[in-house]
Backbone as CSV, one residue per row, in Angstrom:
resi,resn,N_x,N_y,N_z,CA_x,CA_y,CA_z,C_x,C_y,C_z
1,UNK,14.052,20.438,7.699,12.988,20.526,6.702,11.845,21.367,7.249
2,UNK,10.819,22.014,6.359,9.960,23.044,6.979,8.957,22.423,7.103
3,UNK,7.802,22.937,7.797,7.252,22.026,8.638,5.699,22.471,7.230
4,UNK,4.947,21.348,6.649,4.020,21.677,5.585,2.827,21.863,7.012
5,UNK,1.574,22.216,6.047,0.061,22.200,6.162,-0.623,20.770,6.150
6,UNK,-0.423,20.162,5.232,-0.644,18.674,5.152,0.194,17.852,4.465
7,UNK,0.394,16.408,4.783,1.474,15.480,5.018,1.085,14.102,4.855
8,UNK,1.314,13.772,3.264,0.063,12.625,2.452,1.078,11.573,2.151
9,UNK,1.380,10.244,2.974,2.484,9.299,2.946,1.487,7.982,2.159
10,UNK,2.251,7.401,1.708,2.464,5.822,1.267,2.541,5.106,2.190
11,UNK,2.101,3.833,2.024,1.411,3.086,3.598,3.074,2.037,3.125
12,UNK,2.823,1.270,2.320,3.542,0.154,2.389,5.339,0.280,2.343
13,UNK,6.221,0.027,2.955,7.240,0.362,2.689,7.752,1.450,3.082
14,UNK,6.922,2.271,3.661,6.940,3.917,3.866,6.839,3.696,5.336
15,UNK,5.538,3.566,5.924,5.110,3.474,7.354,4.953,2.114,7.513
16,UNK,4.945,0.782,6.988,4.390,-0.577,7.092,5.108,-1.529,6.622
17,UNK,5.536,-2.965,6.750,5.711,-3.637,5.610,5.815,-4.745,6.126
18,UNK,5.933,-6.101,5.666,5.168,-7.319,5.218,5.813,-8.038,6.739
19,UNK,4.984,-8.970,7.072,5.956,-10.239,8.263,6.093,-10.727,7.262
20,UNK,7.530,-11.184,7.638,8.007,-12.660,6.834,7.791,-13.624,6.921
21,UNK,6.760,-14.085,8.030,6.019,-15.269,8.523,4.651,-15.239,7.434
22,UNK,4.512,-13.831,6.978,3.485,-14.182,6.499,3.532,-14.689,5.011
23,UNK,4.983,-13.973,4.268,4.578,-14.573,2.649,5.173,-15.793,3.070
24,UNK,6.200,-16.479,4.152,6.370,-17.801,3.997,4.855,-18.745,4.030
25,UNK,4.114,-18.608,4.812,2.970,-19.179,5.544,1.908,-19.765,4.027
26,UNK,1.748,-18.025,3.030,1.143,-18.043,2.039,1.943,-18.966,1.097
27,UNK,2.940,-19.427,0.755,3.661,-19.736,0.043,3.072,-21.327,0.421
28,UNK,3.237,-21.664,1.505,2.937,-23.024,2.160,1.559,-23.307,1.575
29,UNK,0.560,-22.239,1.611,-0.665,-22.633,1.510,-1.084,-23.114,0.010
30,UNK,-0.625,-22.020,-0.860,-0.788,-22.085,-2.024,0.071,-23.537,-2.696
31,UNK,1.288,-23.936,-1.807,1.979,-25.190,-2.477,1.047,-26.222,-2.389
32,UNK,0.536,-26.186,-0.709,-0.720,-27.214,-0.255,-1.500,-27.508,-1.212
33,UNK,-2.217,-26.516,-1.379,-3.628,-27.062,-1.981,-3.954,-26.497,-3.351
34,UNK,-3.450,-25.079,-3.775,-3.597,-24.954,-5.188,-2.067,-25.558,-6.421
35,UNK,-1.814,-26.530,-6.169,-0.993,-27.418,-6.944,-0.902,-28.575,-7.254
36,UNK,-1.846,-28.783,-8.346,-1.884,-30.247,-8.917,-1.245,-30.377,-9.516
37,UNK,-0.427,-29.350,-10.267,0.983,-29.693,-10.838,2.377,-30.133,-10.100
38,UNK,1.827,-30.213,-8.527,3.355,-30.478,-8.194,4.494,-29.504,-8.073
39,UNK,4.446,-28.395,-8.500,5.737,-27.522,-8.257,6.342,-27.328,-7.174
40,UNK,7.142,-26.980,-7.094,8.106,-26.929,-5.850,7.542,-25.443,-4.610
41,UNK,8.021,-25.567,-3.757,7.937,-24.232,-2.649,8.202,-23.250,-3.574
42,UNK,9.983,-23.215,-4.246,10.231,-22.128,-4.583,9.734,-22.109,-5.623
43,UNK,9.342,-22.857,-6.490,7.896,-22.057,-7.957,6.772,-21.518,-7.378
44,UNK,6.358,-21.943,-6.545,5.343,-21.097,-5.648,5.211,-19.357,-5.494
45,UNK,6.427,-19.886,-4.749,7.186,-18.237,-3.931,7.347,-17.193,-5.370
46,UNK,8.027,-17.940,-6.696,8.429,-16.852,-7.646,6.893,-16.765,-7.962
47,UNK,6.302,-17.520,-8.443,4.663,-16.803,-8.761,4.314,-16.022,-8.496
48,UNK,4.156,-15.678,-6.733,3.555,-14.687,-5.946,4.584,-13.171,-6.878
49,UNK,6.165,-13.331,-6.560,6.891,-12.467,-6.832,6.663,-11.982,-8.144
50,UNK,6.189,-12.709,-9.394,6.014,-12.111,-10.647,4.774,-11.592,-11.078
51,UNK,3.668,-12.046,-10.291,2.696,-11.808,-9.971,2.436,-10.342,-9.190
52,UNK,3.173,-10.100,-8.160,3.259,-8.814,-7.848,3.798,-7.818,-8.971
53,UNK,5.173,-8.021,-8.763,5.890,-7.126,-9.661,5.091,-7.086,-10.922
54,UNK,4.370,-8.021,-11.550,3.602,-7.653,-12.630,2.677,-6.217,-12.536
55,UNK,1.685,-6.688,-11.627,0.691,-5.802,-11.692,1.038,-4.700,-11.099
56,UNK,1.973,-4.694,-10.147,2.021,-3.072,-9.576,2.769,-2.365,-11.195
57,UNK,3.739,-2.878,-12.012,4.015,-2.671,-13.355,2.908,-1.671,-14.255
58,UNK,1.893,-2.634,-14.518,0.740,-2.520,-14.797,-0.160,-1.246,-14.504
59,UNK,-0.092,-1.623,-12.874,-1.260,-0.398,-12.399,-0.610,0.902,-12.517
60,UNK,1.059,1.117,-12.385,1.426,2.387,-12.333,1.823,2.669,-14.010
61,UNK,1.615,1.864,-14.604,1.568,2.410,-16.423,0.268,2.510,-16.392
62,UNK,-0.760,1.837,-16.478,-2.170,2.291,-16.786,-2.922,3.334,-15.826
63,UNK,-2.349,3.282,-14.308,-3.351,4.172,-13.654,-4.724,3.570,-13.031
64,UNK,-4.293,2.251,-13.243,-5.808,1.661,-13.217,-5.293,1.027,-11.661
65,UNK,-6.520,-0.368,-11.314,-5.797,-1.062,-10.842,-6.131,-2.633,-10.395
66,UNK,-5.596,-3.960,-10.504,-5.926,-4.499,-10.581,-6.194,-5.498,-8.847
67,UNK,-7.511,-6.239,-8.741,-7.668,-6.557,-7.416,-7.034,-7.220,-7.203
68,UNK,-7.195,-7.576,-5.772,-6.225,-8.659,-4.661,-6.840,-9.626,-5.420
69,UNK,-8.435,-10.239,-5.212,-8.737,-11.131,-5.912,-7.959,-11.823,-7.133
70,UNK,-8.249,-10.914,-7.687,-8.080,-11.352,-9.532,-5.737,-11.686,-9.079
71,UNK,-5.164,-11.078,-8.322,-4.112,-10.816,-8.535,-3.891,-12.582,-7.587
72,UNK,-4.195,-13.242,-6.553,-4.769,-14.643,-6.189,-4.726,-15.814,-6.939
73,UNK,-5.788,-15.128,-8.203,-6.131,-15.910,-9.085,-5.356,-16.144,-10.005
74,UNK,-4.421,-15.152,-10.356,-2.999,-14.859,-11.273,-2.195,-16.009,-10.278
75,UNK,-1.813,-16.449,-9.529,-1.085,-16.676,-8.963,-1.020,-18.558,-9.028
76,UNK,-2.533,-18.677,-9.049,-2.601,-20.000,-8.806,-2.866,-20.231,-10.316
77,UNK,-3.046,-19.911,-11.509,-3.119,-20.008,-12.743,-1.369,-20.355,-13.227
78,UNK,-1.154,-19.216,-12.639,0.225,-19.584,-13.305,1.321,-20.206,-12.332
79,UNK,1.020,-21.317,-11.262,1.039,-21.874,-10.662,1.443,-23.519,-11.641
80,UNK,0.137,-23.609,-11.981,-0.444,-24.545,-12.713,-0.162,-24.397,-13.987
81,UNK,0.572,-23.228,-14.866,0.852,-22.823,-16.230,-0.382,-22.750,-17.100
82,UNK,-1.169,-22.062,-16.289,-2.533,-21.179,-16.776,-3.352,-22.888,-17.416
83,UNK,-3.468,-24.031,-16.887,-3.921,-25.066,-17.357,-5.301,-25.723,-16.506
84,UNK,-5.004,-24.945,-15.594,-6.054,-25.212,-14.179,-7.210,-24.561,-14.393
85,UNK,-8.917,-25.232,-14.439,-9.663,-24.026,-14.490,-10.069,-23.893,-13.149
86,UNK,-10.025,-22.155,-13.183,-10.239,-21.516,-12.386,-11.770,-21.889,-11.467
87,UNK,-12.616,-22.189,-11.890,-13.709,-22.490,-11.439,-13.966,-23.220,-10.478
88,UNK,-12.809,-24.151,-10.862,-12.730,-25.134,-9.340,-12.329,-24.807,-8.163
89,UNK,-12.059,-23.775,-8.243,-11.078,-22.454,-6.867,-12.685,-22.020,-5.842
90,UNK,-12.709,-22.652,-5.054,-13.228,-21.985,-4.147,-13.167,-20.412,-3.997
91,UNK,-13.030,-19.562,-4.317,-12.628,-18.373,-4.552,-13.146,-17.451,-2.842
92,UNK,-14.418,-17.576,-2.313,-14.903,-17.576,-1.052,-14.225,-17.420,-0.087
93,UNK,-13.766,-19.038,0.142,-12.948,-19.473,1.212,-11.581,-18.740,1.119
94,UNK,-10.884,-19.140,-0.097,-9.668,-18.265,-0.944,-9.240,-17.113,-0.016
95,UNK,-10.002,-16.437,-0.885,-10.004,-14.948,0.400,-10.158,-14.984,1.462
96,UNK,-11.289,-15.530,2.400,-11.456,-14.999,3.738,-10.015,-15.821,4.349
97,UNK,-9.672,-17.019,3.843,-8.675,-17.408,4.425,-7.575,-16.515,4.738
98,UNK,-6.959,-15.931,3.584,-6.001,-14.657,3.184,-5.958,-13.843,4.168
99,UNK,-7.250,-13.391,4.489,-7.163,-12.423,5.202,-7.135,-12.498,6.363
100,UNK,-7.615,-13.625,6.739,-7.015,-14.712,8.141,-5.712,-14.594,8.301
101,UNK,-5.444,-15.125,7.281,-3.737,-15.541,7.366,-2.856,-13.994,7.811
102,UNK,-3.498,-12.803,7.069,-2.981,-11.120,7.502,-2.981,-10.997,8.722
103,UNK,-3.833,-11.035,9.424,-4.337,-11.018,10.719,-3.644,-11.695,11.144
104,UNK,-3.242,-12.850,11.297,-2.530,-13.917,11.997,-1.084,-13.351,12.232
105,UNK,-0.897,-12.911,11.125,0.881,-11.975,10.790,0.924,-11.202,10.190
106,UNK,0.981,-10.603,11.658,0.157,-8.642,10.582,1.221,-7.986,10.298
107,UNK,1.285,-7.078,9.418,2.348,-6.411,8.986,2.709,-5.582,10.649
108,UNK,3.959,-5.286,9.840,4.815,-4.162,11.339,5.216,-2.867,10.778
109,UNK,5.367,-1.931,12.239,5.635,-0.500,11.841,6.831,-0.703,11.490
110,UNK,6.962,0.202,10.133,8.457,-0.284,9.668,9.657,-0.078,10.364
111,UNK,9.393,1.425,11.261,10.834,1.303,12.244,10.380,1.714,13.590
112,UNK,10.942,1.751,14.580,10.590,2.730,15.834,10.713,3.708,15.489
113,UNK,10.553,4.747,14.867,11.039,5.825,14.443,9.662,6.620,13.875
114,UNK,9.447,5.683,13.104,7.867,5.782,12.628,6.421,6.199,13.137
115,UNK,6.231,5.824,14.191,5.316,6.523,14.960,5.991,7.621,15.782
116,UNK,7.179,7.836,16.155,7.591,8.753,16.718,7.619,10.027,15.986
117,UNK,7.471,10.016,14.705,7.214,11.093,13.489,5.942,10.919,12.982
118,UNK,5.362,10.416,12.965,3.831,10.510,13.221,3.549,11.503,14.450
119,UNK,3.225,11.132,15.385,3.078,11.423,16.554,3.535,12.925,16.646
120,UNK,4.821,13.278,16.111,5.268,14.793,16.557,4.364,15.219,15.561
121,UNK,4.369,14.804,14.279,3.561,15.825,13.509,2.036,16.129,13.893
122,UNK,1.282,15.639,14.203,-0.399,15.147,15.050,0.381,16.832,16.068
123,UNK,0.965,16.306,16.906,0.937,16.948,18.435,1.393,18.357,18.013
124,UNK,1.854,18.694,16.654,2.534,19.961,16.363,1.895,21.101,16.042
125,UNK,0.555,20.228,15.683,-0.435,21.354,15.755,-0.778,22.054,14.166
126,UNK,-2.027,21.924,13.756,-2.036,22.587,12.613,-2.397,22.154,11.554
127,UNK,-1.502,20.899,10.990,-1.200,19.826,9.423,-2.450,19.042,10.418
128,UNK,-2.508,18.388,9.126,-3.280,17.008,8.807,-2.348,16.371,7.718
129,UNK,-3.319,15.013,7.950,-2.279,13.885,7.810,-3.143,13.054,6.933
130,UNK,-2.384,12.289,5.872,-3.206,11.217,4.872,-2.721,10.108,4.801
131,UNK,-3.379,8.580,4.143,-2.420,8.033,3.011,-2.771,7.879,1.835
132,UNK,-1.884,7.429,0.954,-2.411,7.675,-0.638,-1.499,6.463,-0.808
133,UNK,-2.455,5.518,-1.039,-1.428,3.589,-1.198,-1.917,3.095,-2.056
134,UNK,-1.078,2.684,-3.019,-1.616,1.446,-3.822,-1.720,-0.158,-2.819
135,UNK,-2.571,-0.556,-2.968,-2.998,-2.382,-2.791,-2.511,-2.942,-3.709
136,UNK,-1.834,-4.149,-3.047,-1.531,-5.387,-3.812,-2.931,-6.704,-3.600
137,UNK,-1.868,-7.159,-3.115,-2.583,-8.563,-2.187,-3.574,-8.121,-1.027
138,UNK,-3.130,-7.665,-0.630,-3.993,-6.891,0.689,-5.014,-5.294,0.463
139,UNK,-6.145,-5.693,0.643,-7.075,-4.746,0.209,-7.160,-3.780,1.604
140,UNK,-7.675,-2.613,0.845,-7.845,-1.330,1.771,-8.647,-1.029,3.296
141,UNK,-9.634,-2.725,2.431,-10.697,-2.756,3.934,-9.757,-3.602,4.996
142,UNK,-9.080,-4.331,4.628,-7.950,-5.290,5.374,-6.913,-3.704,6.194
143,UNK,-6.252,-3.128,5.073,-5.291,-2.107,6.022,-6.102,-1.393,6.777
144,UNK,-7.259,-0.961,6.698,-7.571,0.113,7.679,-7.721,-0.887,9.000
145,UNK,-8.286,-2.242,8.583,-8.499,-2.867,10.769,-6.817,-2.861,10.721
146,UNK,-5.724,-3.884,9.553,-4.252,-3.199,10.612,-4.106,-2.019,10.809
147,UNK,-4.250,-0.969,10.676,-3.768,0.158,10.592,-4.399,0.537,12.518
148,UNK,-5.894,0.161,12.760,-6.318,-0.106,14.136,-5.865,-0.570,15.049
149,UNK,-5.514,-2.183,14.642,-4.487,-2.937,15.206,-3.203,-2.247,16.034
150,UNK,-2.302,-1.690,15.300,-0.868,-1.143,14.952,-0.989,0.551,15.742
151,UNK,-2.641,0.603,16.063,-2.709,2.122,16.243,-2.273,3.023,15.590
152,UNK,-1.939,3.291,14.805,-2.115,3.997,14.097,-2.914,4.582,13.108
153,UNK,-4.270,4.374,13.178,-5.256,4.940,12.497,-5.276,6.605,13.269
154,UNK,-4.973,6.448,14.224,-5.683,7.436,15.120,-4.641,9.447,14.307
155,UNK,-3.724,8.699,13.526,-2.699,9.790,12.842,-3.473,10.267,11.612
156,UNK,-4.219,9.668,10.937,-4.985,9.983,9.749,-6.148,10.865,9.734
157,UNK,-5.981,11.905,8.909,-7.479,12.371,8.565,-8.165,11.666,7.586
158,UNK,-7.462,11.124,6.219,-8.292,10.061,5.879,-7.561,9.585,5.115
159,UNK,-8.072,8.282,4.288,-7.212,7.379,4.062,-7.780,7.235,2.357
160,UNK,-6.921,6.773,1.820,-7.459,6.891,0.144,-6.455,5.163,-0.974
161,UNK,-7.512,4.139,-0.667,-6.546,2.832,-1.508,-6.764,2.914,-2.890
162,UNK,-6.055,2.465,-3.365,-6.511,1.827,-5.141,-7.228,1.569,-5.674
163,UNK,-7.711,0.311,-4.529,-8.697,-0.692,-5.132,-9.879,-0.162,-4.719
164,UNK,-10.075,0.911,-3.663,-11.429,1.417,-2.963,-11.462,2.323,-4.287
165,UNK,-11.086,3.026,-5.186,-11.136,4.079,-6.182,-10.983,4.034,-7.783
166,UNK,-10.643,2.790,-7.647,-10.073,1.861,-8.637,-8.921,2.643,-9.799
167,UNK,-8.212,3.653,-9.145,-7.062,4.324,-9.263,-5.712,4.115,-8.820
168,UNK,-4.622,3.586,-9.169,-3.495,3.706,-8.697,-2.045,5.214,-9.114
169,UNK,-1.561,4.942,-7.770,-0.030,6.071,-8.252,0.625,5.887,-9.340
170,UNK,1.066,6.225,-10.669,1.071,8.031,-10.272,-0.160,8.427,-10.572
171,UNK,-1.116,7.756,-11.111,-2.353,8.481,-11.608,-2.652,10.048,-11.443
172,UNK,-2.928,11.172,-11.804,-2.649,12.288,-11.538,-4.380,12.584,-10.862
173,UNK,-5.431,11.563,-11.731,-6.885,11.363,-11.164,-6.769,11.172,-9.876
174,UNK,-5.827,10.169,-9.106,-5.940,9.731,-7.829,-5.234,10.993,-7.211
175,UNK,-3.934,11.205,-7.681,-3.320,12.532,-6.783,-4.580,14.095,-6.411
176,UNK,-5.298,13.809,-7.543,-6.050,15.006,-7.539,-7.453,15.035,-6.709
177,UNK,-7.801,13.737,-6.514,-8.682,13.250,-5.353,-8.333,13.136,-4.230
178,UNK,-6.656,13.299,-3.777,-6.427,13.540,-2.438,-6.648,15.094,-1.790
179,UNK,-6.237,15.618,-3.622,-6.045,17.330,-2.730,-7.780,17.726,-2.698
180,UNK,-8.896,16.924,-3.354,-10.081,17.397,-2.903,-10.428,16.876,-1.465
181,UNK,-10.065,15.808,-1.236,-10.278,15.701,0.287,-9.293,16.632,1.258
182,UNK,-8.374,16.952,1.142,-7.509,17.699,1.679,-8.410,19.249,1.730
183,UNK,-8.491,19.543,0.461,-9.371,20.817,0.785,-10.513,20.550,1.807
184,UNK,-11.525,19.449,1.608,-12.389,19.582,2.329,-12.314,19.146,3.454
185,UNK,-11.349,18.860,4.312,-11.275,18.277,5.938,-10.716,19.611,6.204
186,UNK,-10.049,20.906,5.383,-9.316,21.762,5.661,-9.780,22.915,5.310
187,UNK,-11.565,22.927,5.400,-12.172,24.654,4.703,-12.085,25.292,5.147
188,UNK,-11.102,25.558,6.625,-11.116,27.315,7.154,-9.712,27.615,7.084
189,UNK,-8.887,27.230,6.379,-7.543,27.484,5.417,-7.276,27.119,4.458
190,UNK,-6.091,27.859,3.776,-5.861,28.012,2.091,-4.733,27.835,2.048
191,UNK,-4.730,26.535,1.993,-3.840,25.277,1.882,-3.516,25.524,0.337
192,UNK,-2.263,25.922,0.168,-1.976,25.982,-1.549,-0.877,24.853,-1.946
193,UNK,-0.448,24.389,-2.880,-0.247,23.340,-3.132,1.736,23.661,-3.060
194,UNK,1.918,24.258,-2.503,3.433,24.707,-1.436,3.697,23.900,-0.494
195,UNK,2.243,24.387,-0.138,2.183,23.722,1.575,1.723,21.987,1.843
196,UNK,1.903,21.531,1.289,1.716,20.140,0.598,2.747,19.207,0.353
197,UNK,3.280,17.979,1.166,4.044,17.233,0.431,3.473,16.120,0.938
198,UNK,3.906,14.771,-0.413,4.047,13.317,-0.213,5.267,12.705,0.155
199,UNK,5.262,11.811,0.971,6.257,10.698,1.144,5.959,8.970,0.560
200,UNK,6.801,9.022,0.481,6.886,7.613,-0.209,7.830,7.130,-0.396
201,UNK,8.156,5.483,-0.786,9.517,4.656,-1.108,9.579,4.713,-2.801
202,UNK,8.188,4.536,-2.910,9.034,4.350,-4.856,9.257,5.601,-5.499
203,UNK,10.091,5.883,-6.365,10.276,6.933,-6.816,9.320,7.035,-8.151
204,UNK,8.763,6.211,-8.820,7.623,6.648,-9.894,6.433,6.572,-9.675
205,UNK,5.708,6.140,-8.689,4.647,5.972,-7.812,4.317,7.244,-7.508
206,UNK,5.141,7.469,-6.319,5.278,8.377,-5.286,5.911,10.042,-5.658
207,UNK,7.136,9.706,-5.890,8.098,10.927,-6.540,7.568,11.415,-7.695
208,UNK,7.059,11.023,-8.663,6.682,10.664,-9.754,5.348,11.779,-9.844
209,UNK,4.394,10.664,-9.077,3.135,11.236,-8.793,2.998,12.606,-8.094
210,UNK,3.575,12.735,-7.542,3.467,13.822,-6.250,4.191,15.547,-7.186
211,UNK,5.121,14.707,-8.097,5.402,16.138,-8.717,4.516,16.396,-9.702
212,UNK,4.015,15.722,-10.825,3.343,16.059,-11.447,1.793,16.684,-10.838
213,UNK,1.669,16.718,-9.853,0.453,17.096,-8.823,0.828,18.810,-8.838
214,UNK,2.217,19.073,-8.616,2.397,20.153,-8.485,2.561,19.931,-6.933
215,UNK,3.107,18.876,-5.737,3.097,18.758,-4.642,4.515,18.812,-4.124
216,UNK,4.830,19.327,-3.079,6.705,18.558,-2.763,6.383,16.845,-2.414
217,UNK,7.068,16.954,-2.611,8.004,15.100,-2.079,8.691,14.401,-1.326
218,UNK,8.937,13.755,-0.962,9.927,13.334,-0.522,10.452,11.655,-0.185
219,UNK,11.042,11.246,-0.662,11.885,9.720,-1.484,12.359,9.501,0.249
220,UNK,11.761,8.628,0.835,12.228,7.654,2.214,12.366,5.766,1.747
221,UNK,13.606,5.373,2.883,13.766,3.987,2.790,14.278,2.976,2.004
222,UNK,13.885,3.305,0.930,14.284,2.769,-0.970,15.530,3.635,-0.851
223,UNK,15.999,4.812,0.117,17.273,5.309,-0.372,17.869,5.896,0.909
224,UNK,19.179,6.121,1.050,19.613,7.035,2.278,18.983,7.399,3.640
225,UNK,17.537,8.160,3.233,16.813,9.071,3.607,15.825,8.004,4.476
226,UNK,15.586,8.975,5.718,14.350,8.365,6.753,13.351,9.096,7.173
227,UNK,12.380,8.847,7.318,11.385,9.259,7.932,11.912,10.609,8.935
228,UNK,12.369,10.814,9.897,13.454,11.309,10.791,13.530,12.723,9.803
229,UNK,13.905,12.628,8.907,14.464,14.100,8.090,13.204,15.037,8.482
230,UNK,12.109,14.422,8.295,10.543,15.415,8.177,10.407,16.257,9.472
231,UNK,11.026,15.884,10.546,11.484,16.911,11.774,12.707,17.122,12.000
232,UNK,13.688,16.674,11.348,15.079,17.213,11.785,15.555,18.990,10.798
């Protein structure tokens, strides 16, 4: 593959993705204490799951996007079969706990492989490097300390979430706010939109987004294809 100018990846699934200690842990918590109905572990667990899959649904049809918060609050509502008022939710604690709980079981680099293609591209001289992620559960101010954590901040020229912009993929608004930062970390070259590709796992997010930008692409993980191709 030829080697671009700049090189704008998807955090989750792409370069990152979840401990399994951690949605078990959350699953525990939320059975604990937000269930006066009694439901089981696994009604718990599908909440979180329809609850996700909802809104990322959502944010990549509307473009919009909806918070970790509010997406929490979805969770323990329909937990309870939307009968619970919300008011009684500590909402405070809620969160900082959450983000305790991230920290505690932080996500992992998705392969060894992963920083090793990071890393060549940085040392190769030339490109700069982005991400362009939608947030779920986990907000943008949360990934950038993992992203510290994990070291890997140090690969980014800059970083661009959802919920910090209140834009999600494919949004063509959000794609088009990467290539203005791209221009401007990059004003003593003429970076044309050739020399440009995204990576990513979802294909309407990512694939999706990235062409209608007028950007190349490229579909990792969700299929065949690895990280690995971008220097082989």
């Amino acid at each position: 593959m030829p080697y671009y100018l700049h090189y704008s990846f998807d955090l989750w699934l792409t370069l990152i993705k979840s401990n399994p200690d951690y949605k078990l842990e959350r699953t525990r918590i939320f059975h604990r204490d937000f269930n006066p109905a009694h439901k089981s572990i696994d009604e718990v667990a599908k909440a979180f799951r329809v609850v996700d899959l909802m809104c990322n649904a959502v944010n990549e049809r509307t473009g919009k996007n909806i918070d970790s918060d509010e997406m929490h609050l979805m969770v323990i509502s329909l937990i309870n079969d939307n009968q619970l008022n919300l008011n009684q939710v500590d909402t405070a604690k809620l969160f900082a706990d959450m983000e305790a709980l991230v920290l505690n079981y932080m996500p992992q680099v998705y392969a060894p492989v992963t920083i090793e293609v990071l890393d060549h591209l940085k040392q190769k001289g030339g490109s700069t490097i982005s991400l362009l992620s939608n947030t779920g559960f986990i907000k943008g101010a949360l990934l950038r300390k993992i992203l510290v954590e994990l070291k890997m901040d140090q690969y980014f020229d800059f970083q661009l979430y959802s919920d910090e912009v209140g834009m999600s993929k494919p949004n063509p608004a959000l794609f088009n706010l990467m290539l203005q930062n791209i221009k401007q970390i990059n004003k003593e070259k003429d970076i044309t939109l050739n020399n440009i590709i995204h990576i990513g796992d979802n294909p309407k997010a990512d694939i999706e987004g990235a062409s209608a930008a007028g950007i190349k692409s490229l579909l990792i993980n969700s299929n065949n294809q690895s990280i690995l191709s971008l220097i082989n």
